[in-house]
MARLUMKE-737441 format. One line per 3 residues: number of its first residue (from 1); for each residue z, x, y of N, C-alpha, C. Coordinates in pm, 1 decimal. Layout:
<lovexs>
NUM	Z,X,Y,Z,X,Y,Z,X,Y ~ ...
</lovexs>
This chain:
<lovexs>
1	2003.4,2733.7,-12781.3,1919.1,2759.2,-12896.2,1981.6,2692.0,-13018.9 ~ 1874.2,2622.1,-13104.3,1911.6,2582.3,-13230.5,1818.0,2656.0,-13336.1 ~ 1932.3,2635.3,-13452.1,1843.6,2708.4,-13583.3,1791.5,2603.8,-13710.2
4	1730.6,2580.7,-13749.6,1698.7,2475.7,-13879.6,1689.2,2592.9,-13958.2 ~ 1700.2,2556.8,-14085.1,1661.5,2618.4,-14205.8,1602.1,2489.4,-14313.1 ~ 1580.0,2492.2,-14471.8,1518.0,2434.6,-14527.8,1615.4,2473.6,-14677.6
7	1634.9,2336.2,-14706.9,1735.2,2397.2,-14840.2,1632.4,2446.0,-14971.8 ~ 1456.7,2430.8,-14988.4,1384.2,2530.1,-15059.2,1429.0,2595.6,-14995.6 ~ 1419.1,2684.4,-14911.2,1438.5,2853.4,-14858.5,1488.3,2847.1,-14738.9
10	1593.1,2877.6,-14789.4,1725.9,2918.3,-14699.1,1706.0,3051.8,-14573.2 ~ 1603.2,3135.2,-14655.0,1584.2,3270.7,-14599.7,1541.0,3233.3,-14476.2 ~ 1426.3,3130.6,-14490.0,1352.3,3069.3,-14358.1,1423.2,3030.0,-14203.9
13	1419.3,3126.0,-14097.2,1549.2,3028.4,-13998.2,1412.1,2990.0,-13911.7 ~ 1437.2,2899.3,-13846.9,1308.7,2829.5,-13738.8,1422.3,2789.0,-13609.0 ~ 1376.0,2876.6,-13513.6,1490.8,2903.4,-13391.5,1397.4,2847.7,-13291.7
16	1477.3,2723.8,-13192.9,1433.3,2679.4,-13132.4,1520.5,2621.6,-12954.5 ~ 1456.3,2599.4,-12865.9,1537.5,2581.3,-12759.5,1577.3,2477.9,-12763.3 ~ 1711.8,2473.3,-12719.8,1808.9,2329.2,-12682.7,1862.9,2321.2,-12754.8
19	1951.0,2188.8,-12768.3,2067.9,2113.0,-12875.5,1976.1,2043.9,-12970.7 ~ 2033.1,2052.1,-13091.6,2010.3,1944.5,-13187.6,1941.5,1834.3,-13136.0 ~ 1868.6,1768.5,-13154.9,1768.0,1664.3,-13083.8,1619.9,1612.1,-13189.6
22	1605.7,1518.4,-13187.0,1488.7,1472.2,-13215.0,1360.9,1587.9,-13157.7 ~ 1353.4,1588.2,-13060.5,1271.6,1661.7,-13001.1,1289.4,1837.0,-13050.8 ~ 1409.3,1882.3,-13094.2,1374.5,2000.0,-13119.3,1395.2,2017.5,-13256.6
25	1421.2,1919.8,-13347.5,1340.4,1899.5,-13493.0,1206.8,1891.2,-13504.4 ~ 1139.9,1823.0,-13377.9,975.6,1817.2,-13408.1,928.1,1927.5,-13378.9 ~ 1011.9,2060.7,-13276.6,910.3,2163.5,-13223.9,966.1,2237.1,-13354.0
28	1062.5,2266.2,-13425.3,1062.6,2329.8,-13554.2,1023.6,2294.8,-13685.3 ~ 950.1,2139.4,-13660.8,824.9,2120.8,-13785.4,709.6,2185.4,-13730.9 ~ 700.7,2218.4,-13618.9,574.2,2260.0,-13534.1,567.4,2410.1,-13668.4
31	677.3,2437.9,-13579.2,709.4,2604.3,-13628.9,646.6,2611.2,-13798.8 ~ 711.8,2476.1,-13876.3,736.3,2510.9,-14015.9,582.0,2506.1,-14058.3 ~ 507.9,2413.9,-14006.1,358.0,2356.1,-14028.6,327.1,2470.5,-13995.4
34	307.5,2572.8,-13880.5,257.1,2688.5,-13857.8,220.5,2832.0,-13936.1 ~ 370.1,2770.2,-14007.5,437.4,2889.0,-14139.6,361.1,2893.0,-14271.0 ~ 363.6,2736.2,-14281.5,249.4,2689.5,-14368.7,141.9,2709.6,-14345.6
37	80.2,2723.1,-14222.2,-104.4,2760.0,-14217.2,-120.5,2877.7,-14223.9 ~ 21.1,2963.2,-14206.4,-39.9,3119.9,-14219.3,3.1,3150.5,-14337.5 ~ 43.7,3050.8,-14466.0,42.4,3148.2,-14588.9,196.6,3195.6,-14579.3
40	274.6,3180.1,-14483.3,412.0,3220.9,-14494.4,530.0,3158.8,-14541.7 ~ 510.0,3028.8,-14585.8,640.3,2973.7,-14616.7,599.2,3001.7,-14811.4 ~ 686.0,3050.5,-14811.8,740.8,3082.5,-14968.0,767.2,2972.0,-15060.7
43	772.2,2849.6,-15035.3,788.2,2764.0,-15149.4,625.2,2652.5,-15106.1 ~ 669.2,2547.1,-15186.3,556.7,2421.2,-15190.0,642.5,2313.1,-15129.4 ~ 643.7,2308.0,-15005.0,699.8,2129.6,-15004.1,601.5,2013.9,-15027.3
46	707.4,1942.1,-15121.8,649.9,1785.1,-15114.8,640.1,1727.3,-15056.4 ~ 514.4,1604.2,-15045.6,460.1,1562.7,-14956.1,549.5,1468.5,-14866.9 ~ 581.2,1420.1,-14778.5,700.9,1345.2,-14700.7,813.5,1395.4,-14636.2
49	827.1,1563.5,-14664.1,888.7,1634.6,-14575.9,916.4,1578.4,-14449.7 ~ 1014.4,1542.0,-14384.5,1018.0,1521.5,-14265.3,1132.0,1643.8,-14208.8 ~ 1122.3,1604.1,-14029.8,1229.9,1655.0,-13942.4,1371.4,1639.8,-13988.0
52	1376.7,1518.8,-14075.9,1580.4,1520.6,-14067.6,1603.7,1557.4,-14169.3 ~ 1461.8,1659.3,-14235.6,1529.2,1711.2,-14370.9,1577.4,1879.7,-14370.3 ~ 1552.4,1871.8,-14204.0,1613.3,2026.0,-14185.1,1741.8,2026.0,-14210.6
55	1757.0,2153.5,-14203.8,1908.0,2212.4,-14236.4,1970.6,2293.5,-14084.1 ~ 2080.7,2190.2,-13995.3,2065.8,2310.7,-13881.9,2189.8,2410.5,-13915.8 ~ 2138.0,2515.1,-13876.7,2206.6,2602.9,-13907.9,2338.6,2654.5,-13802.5
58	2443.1,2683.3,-13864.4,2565.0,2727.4,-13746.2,2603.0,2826.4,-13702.7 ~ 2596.9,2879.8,-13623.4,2627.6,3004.1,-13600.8,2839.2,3038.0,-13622.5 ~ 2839.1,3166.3,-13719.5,2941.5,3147.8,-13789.4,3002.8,3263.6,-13711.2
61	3081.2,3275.1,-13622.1,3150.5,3366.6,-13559.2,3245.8,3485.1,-13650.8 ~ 3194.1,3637.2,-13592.4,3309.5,3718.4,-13706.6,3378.2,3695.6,-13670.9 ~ 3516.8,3777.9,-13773.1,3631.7,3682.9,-13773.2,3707.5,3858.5,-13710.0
64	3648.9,3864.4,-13583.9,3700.8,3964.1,-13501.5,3797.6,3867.6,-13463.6 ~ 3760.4,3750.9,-13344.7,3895.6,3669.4,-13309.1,3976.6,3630.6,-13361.3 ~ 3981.9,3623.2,-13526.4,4099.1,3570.4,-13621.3,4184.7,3692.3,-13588.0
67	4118.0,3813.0,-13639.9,4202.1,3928.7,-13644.4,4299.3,4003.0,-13510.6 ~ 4235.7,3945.9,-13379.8,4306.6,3929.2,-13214.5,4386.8,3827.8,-13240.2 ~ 4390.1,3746.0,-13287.4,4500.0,3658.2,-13293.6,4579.9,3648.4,-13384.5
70	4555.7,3701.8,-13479.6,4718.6,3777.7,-13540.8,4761.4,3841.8,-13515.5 ~ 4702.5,3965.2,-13421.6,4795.6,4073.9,-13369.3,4886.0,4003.3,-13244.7 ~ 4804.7,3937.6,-13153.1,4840.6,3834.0,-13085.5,4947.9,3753.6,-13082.3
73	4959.7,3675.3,-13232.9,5097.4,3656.6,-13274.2,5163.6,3665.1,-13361.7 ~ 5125.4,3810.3,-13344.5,5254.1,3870.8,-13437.8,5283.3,3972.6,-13325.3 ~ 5276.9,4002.0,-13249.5,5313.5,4053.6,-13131.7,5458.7,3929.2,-12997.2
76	5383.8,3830.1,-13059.2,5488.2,3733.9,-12981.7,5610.7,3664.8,-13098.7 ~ 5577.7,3736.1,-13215.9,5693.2,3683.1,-13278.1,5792.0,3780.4,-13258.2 ~ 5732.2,3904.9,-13249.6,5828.1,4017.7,-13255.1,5845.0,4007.6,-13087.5
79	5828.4,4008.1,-13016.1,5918.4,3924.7,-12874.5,5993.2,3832.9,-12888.4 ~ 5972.0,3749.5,-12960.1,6089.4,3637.1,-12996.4,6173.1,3695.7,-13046.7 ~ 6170.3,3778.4,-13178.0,6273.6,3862.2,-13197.6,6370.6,3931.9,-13150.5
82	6299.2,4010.1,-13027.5,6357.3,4063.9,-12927.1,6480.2,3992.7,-12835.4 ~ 6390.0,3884.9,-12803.3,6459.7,3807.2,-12717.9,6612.6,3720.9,-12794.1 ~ 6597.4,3693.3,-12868.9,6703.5,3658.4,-12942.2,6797.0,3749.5,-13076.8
85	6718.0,3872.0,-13025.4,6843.1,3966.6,-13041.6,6959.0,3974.4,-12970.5 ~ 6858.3,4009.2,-12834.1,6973.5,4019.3,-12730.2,7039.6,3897.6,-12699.4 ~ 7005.5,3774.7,-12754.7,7077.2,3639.5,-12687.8,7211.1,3634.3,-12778.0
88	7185.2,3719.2,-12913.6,7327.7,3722.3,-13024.1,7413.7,3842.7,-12956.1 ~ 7317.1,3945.5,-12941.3,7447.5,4027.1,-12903.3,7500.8,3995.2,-12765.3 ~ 7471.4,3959.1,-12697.7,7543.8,3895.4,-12528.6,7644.5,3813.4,-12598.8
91	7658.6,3725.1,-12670.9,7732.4,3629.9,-12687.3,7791.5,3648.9,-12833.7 ~ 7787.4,3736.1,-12907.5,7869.7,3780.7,-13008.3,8055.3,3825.1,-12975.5 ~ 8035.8,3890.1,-12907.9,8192.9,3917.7,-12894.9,8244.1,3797.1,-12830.3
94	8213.9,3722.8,-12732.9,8267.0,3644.1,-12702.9,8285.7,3529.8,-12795.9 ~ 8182.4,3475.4,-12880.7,8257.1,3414.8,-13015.1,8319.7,3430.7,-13095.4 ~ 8309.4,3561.4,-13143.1,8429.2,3657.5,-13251.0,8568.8,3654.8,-13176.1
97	8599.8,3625.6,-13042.8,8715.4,3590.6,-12986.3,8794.7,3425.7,-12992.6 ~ 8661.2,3370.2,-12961.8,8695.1,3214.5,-12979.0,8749.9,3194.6,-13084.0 ~ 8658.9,3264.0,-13244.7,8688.1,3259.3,-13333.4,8811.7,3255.6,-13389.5
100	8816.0,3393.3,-13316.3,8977.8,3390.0,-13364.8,9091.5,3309.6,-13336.8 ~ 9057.3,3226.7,-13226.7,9131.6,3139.7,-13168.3,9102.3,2977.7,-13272.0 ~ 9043.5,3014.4,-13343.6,9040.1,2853.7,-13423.8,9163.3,2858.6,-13463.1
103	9204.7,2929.0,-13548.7,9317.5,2995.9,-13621.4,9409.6,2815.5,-13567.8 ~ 9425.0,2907.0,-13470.8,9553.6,2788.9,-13370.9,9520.2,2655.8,-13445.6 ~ 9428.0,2610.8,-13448.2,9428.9,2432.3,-13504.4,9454.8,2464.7,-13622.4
106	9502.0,2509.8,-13727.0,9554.1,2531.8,-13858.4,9691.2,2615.6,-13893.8 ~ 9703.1,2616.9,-13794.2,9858.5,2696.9,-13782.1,9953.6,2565.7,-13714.3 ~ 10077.3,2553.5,-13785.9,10186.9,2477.1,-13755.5,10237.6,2465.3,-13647.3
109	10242.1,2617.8,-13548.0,10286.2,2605.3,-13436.1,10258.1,2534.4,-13321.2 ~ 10256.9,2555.2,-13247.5,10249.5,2449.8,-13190.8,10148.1,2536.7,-13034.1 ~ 10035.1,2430.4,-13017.2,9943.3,2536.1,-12893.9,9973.2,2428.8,-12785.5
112	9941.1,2530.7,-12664.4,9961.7,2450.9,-12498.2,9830.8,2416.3,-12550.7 ~ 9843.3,2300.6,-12383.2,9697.8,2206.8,-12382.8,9630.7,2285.0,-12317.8 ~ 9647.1,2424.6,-12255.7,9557.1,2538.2,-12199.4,9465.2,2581.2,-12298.1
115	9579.2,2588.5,-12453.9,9467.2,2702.2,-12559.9,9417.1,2593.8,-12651.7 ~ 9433.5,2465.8,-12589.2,9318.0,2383.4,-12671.1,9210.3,2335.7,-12558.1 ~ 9202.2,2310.8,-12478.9,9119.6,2338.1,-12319.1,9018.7,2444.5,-12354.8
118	9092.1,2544.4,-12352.7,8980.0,2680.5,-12300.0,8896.6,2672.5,-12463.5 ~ 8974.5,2613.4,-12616.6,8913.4,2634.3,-12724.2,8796.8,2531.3,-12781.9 ~ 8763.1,2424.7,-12675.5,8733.8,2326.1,-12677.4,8617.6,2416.6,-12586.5
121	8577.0,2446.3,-12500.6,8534.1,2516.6,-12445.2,8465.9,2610.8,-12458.2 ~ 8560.7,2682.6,-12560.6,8471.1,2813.9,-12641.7,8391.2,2727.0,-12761.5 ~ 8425.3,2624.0,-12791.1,8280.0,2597.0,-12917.3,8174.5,2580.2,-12845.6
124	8097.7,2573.4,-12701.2,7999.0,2540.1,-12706.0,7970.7,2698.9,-12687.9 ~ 8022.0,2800.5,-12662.1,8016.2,2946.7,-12676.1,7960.9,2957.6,-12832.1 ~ 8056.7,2878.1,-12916.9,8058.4,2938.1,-13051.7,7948.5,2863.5,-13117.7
127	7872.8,2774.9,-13075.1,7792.0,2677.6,-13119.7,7641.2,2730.9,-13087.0 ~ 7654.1,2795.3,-12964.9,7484.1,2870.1,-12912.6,7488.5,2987.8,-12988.7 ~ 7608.4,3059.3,-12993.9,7544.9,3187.6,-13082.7,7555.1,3170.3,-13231.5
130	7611.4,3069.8,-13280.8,7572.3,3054.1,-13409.1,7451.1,3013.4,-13442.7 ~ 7373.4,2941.0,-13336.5,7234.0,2864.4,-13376.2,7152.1,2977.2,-13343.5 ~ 7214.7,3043.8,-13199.0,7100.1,3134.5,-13212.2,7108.0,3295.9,-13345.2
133	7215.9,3315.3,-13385.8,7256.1,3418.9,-13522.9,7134.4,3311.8,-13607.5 ~ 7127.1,3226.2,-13636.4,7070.5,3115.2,-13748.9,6875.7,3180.1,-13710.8 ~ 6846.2,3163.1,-13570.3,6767.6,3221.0,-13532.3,6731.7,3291.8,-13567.5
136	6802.9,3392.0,-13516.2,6777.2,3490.3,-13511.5,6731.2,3597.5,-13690.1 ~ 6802.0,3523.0,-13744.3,6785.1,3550.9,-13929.1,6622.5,3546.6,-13925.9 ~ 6603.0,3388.5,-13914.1,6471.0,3333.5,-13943.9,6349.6,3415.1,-13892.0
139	6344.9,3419.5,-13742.2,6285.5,3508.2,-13730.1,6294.6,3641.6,-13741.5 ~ 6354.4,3695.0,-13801.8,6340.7,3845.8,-13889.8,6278.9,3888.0,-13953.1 ~ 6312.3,3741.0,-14050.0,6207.8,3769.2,-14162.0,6076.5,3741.7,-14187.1
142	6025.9,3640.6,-14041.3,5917.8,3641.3,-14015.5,5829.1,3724.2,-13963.0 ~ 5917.4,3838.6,-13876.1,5945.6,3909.4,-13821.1,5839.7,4072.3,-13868.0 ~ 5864.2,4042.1,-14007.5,5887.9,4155.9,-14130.7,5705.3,4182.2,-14138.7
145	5664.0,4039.9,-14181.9,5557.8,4015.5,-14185.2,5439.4,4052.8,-14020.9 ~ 5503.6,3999.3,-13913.8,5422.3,4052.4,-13833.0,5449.9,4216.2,-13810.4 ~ 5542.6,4248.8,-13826.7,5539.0,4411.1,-13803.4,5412.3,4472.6,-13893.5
148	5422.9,4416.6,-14068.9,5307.7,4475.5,-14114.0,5194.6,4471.0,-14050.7 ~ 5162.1,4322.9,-13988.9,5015.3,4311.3,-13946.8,5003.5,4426.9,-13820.7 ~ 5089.6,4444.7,-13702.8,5099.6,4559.5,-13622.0,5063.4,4714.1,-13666.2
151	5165.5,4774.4,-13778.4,5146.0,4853.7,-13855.4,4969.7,4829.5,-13910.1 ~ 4938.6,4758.5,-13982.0,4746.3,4792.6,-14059.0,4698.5,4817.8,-13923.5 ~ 4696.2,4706.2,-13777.8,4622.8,4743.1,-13678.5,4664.1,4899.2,-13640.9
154	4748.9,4919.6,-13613.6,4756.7,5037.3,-13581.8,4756.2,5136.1,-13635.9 ~ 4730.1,5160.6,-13775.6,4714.1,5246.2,-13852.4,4527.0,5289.5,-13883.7 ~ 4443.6,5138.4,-13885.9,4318.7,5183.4,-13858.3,4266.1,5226.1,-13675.1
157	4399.7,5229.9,-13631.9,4350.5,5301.0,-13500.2,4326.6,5421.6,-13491.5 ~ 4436.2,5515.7,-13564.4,4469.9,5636.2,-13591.5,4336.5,5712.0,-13657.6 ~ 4284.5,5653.9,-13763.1,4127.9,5676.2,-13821.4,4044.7,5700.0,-13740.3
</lovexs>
């Protein structure tokens, strides 16, 4: 189904079968000429009116699906959240150890090639949970924002 309208009067919809087409511009001049013999079309068109001076009309979807898809994702941000909570705390203590082991490259003494081995080692430890801590910030605070949108949905549930 298609809709024409008429930019004199908008109010007017002239609903017709099929797609956009030559052919179903002419069956909704049918319609409009009809409108006109019974005294129903509300304005005066001028003479030369044609078919491609319709207006087709769109059908404008509510914005129910906007509102599913923010809960949607804001539901998967706060899983992301989740998920890279737990990816900092798994791997937090074990960098706060490495950490402490930097120490050694700034200290005079002198380290085996074991505790520069295993410390060489621990940066790529200390390198994932810092990016993911970096993460993990970011989405927080994005975080913040989808919880509200969760919270309104679920608060006009309660109503």
């Amino acid at each position: 189904m298609v809709q024409y309208t008429l930019a004199q009067s908008p109010d007017i919809i002239l609903t017709v079968p099929g797609k956009d087409s030559a052919k179903a511009r002419e069956k909704a001049m049918d319609q409009l000429m009809q409108l006109m013999d019974e005294g129903k079309l509300p304005t005066e068109l001028e003479d030369g009116f044609s078919a491609k001076q319709l207006i087709e009309v769109k059908e404008v979807s509510m914005d129910t699906t906007s509102g599913e898809d923010e809960i949607t994702q804001a539901v998967q941000i706060l899983s992301n959240l989740a998920t890279l909570k737990l990816k900092v705390q798994d791997s937090r203590a074990e960098a706060l150890e490495i950490r402490k082991q930097v120490d050694i490259l700034f200290s005079d003494d002198s380290a085996t090639e074991e505790e520069i081995t295993r410390l060489k080692e621990g940066f790529k430890v200390l390198k994932t949970f810092a990016q993911a801590n970096l993460r993990y910030q970011e989405a927080k605070a994005k975080a913040e924002q989808a919880r509200q949108i969760l919270d309104r949905a679920l608060k006009s549930a309660d109503k």
